[in-house]
NUPAGU-801028 format. One record per residue: residue number from 1; z, x, y of N, C-alpha, C in turn. Coordinates in nm, 3 decimals. Layout:
NUPAGU-801028
+-----+---------+---------+---------+---------+---------+---------+---------+---------+---------+
| num |      nw |      nu |      nv |     caw |     cau |     cav |      cw |      cu |      cv |
+-----+---------+---------+---------+---------+---------+---------+---------+---------+---------+
| NUM |       Z |       X |       Y |       Z |       X |       Y |       Z |       X |       Y |
...
+-----+---------+---------+---------+---------+---------+---------+---------+---------+---------+
***
This chain:
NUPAGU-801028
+-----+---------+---------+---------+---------+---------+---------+---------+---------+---------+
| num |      nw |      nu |      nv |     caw |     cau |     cav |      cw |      cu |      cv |
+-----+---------+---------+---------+---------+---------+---------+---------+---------+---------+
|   1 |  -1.622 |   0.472 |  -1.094 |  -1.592 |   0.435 |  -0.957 |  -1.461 |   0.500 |  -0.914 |
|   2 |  -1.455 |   0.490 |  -0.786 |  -1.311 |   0.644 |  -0.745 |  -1.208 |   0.520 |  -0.751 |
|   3 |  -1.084 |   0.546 |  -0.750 |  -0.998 |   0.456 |  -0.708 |  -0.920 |   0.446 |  -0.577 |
|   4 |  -0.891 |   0.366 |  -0.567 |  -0.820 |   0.387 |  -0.404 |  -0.692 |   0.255 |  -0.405 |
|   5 |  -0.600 |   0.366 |  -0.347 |  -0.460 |   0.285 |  -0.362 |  -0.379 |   0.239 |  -0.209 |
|   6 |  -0.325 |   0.189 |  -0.244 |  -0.274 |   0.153 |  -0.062 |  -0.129 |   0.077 |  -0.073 |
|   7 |  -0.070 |   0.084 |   0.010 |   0.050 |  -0.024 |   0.062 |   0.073 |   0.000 |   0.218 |
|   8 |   0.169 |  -0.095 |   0.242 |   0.194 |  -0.146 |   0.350 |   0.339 |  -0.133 |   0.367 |
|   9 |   0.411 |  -0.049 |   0.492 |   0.562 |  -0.037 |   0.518 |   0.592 |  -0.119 |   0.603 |
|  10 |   0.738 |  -0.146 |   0.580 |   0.737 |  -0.249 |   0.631 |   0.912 |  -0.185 |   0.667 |
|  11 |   0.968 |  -0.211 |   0.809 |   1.070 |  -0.144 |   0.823 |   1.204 |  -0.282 |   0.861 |
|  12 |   1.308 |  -0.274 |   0.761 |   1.411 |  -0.349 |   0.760 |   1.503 |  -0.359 |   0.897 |
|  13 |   1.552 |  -0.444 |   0.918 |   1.685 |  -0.439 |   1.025 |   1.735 |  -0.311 |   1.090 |
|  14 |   1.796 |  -0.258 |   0.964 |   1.787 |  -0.108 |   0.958 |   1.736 |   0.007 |   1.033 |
|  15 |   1.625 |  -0.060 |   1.057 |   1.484 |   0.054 |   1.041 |   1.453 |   0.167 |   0.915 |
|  16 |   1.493 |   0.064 |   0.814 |   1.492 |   0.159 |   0.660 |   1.354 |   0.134 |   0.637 |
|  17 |   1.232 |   0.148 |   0.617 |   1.127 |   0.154 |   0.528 |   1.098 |   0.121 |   0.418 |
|  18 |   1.072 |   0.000 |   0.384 |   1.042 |  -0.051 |   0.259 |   0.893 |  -0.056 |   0.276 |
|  19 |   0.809 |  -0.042 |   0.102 |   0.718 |  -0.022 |   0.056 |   0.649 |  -0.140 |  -0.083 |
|  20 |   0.500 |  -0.230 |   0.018 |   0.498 |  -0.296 |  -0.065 |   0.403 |  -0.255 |  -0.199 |
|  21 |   0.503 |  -0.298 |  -0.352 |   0.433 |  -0.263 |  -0.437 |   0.448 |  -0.389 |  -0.571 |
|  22 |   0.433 |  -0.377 |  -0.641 |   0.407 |  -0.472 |  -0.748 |   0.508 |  -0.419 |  -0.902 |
|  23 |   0.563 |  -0.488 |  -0.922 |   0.615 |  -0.488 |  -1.073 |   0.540 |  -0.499 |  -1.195 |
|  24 |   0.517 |  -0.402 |  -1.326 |   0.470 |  -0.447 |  -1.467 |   0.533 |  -0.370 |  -1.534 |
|  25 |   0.544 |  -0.457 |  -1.653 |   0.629 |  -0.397 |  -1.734 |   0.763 |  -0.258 |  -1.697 |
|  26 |   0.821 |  -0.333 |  -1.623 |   0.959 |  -0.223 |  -1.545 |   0.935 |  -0.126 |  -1.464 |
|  27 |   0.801 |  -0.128 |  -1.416 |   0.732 |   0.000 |  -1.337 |   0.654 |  -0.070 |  -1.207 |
|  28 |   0.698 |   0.010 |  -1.109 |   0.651 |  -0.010 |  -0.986 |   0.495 |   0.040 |  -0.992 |
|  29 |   0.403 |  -0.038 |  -0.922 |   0.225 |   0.031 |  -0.912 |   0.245 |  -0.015 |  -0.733 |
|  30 |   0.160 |   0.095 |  -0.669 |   0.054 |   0.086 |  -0.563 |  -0.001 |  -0.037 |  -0.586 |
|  31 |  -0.089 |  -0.089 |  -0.446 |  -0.212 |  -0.141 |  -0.443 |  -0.315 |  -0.046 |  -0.549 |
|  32 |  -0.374 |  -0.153 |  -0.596 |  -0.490 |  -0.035 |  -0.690 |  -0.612 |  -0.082 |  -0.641 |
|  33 |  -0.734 |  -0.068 |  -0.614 |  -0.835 |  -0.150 |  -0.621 |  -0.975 |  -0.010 |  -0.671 |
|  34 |  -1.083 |  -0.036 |  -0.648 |  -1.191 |   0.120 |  -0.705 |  -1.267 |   0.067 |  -0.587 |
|  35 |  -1.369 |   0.170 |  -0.541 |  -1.446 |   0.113 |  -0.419 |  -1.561 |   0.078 |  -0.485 |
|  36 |  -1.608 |  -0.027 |  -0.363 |  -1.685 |  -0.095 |  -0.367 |  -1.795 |  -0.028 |  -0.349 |
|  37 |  -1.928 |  -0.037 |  -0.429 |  -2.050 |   0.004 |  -0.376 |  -2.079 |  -0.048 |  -0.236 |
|  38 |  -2.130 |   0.074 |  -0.174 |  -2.169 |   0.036 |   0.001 |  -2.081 |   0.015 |   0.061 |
|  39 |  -1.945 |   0.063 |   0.028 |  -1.830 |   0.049 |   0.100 |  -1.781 |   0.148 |   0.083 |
|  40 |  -1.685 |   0.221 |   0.175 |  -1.598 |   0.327 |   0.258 |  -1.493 |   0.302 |   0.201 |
|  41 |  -1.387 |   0.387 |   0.115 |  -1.289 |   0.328 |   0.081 |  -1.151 |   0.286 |   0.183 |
|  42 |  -1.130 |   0.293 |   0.253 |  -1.064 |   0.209 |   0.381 |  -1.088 |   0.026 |   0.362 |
|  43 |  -1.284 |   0.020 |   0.404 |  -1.308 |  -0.092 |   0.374 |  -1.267 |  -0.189 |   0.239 |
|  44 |  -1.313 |  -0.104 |   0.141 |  -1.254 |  -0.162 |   0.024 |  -1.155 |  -0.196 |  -0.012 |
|  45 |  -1.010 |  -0.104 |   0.084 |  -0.868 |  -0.149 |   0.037 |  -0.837 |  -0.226 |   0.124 |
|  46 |  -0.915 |  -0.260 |   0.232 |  -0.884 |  -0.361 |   0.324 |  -0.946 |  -0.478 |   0.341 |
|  47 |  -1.048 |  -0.476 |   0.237 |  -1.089 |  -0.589 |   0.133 |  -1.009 |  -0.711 |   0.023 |
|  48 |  -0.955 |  -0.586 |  -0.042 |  -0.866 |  -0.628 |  -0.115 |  -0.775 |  -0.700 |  -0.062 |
|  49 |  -0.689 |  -0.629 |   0.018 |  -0.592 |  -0.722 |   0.130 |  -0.622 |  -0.809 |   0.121 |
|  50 |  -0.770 |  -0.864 |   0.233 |  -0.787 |  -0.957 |   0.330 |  -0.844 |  -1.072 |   0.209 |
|  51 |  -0.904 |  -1.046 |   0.083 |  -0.961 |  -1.149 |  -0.008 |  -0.860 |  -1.209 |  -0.144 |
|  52 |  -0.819 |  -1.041 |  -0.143 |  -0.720 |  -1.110 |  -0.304 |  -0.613 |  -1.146 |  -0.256 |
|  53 |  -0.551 |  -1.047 |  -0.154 |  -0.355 |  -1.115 |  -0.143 |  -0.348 |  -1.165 |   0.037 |
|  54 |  -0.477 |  -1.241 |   0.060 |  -0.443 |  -1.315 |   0.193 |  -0.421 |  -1.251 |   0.324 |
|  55 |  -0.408 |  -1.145 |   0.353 |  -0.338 |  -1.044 |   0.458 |  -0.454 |  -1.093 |   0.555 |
|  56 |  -0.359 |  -1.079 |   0.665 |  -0.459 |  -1.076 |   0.773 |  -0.482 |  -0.956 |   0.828 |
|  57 |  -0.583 |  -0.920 |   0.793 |  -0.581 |  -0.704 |   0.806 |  -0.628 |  -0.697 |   0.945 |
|  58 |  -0.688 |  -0.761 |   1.034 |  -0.634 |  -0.758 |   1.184 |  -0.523 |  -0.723 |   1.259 |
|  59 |  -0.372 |  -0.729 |   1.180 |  -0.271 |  -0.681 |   1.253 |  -0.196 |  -0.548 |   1.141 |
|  60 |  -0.285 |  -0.543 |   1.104 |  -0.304 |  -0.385 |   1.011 |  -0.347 |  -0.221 |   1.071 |
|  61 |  -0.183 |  -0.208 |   1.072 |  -0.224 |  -0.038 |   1.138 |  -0.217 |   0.031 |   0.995 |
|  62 |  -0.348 |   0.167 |   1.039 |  -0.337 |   0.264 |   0.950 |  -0.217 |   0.335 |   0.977 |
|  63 |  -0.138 |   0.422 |   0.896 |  -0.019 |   0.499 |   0.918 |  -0.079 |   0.637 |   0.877 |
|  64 |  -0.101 |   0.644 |   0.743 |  -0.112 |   0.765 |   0.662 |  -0.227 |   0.758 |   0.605 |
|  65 |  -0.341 |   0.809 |   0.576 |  -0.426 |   0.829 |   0.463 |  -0.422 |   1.002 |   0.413 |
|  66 |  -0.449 |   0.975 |   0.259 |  -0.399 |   1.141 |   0.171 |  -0.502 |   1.089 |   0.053 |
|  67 |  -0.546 |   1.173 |   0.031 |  -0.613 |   1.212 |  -0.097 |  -0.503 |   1.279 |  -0.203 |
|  68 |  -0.474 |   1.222 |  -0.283 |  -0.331 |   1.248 |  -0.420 |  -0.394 |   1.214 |  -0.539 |
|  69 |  -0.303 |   1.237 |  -0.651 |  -0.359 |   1.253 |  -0.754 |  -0.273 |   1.196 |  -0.828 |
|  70 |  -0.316 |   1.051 |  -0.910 |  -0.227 |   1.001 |  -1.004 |  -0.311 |   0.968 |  -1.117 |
|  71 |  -0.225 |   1.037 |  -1.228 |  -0.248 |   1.059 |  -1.345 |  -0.392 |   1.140 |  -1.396 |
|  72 |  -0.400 |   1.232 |  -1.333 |  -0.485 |   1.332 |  -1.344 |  -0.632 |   1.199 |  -1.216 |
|  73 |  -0.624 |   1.146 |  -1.171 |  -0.713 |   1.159 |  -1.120 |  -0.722 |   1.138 |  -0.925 |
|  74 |  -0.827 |   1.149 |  -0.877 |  -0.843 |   1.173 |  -0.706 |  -0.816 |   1.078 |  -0.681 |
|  75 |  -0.733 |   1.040 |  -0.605 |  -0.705 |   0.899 |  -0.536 |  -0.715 |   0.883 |  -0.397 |
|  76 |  -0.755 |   0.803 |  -0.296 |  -0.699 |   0.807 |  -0.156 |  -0.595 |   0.696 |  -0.166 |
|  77 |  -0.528 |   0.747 |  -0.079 |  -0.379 |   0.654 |  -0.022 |  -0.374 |   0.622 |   0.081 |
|  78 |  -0.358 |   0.528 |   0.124 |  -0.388 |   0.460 |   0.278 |  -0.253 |   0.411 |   0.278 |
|  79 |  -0.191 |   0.408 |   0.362 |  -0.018 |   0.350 |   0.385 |  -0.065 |   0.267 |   0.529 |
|  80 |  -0.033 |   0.175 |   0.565 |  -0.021 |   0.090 |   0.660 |   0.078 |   0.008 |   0.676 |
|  81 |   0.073 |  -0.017 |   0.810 |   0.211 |  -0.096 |   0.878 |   0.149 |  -0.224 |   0.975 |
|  82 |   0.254 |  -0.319 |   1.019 |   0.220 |  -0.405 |   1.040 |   0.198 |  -0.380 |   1.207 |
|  83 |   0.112 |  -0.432 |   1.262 |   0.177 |  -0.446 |   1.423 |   0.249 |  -0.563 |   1.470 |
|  84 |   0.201 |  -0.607 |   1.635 |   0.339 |  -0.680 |   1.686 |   0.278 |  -0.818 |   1.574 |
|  85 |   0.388 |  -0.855 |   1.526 |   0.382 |  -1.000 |   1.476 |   0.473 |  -1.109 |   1.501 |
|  86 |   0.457 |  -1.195 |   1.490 |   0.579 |  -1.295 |   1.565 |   0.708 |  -1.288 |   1.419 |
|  87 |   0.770 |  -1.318 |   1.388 |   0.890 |  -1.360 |   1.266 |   0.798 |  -1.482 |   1.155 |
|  88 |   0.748 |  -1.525 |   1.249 |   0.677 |  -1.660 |   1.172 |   0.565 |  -1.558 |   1.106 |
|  89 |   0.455 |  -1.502 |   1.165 |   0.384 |  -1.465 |   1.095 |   0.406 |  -1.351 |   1.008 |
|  90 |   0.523 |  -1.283 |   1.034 |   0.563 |  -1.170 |   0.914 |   0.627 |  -1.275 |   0.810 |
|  91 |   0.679 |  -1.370 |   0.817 |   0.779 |  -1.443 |   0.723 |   0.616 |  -1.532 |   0.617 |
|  92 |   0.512 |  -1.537 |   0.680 |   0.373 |  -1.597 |   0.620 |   0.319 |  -1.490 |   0.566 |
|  93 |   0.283 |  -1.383 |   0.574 |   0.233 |  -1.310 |   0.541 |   0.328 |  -1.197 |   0.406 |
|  94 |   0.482 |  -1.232 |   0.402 |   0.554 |  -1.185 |   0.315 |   0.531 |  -1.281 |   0.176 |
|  95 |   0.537 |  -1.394 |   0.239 |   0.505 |  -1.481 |   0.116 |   0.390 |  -1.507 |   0.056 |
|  96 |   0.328 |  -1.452 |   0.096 |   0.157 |  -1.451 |   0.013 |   0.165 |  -1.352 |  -0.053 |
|  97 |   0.256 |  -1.252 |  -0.015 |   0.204 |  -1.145 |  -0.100 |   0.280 |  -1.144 |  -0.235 |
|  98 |   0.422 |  -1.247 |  -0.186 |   0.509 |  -1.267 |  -0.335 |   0.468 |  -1.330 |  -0.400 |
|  99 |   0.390 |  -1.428 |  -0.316 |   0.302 |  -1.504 |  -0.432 |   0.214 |  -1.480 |  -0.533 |
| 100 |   0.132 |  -1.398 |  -0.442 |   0.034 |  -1.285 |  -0.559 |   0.135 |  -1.145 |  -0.656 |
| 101 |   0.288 |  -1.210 |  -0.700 |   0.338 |  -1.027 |  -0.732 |   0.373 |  -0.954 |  -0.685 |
| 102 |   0.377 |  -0.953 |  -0.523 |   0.399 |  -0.834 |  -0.520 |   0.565 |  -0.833 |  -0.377 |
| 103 |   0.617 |  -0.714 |  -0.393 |   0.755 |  -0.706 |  -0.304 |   0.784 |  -0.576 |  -0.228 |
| 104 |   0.860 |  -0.578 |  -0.132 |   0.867 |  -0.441 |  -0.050 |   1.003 |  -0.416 |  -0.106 |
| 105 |   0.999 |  -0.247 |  -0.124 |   1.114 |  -0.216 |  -0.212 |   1.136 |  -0.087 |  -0.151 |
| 106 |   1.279 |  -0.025 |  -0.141 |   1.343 |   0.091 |  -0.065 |   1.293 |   0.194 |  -0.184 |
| 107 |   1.223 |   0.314 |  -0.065 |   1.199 |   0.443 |  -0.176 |   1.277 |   0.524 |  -0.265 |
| 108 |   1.361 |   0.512 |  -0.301 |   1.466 |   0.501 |  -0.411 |   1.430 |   0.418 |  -0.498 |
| 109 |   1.424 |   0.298 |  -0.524 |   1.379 |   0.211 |  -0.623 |   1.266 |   0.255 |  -0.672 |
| 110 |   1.174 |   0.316 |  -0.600 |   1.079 |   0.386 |  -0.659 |   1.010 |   0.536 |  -0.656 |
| 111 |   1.169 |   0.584 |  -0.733 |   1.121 |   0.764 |  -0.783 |   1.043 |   0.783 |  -0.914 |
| 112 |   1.022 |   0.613 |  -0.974 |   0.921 |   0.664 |  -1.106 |   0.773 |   0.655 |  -1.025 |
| 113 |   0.737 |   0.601 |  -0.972 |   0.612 |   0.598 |  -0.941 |   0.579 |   0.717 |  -0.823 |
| 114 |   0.677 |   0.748 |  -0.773 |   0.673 |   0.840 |  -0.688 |   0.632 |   0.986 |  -0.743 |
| 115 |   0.669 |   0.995 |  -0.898 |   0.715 |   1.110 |  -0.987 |   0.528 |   1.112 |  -1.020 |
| 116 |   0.488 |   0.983 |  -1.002 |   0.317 |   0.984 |  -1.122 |   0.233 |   1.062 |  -0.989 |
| 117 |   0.282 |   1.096 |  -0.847 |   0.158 |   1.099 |  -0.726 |   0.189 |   1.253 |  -0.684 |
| 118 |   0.091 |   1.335 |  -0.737 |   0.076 |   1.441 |  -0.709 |   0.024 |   1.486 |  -0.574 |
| 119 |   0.129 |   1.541 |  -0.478 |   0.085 |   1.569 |  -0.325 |   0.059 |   1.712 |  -0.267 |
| 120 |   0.073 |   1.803 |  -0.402 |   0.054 |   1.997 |  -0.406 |  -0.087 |   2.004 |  -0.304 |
| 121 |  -0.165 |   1.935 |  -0.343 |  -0.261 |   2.003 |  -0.289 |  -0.328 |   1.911 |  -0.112 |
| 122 |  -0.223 |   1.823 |  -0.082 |  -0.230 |   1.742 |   0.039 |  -0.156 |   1.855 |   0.123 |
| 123 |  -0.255 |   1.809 |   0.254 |  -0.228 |   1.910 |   0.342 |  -0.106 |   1.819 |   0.420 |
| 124 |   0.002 |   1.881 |   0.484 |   0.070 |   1.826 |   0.567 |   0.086 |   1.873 |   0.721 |
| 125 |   0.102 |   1.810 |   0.748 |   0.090 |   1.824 |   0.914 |   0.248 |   1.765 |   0.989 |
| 126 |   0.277 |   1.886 |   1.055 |   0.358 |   1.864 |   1.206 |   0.371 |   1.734 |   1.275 |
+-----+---------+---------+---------+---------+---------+---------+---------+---------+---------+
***
């Protein structure tokens, strides 16, 4: 089954960009999930969201999707952001996801996982 990875940015006070991902064993991971038979992988990572870590993927914008390559294999990457949400419902929806593991972290904190996602052969665009 292919795999398909995803997170969600989420932009600080700042307007710095934090990235939600998960801790094991001292190493930052993506969303991971594999698609679902009869499912589109979009659907599937927005499955995942909406069943395992609670999200309400209704106020779920796509940002980025890339086909990359971690650890020798094809991945899609879907990056998404939140739309308008009130404080209350970003402050509900942060905590479900800590609940399930997982935290938004500045891209600096994560140049090891950054180092595993091969982007040579992603096209970039203007």
């Amino acid at each position: 089954m292919k795999q398909i990875a995803g997170t969600i940015m989420l932009f600080d006070d700042n307007g710095e960009p934090n990235f939600l991902v998960t801790e094991k064993a001292d190493r930052y991971h993506l969303l991971l999930t594999t698609q679902e038979a009869h499912k589109t992988p979009l659907a599937s990572i927005l499955g995942m969201l909406k069943w395992q870590l609670g999200v309400d993927v209704t106020m779920l914008r796509l940002s980025e999707l890339s086909n990359v390559i971690i650890r020798g294999n094809d991945v899609s990457l879907f990056v998404f952001k939140w739309g308008t949400l009130t404080p209350q419902q970003l402050a509900d929806n942060i905590e479900k996801l800590r609940q399930a593991g997982y935290t938004f972290e500045r891209p600096k904190k994560l140049r090891g996982l950054l180092a595993e996602i091969d982007m040579s052969g992603v096209p970039h665009f203007d």
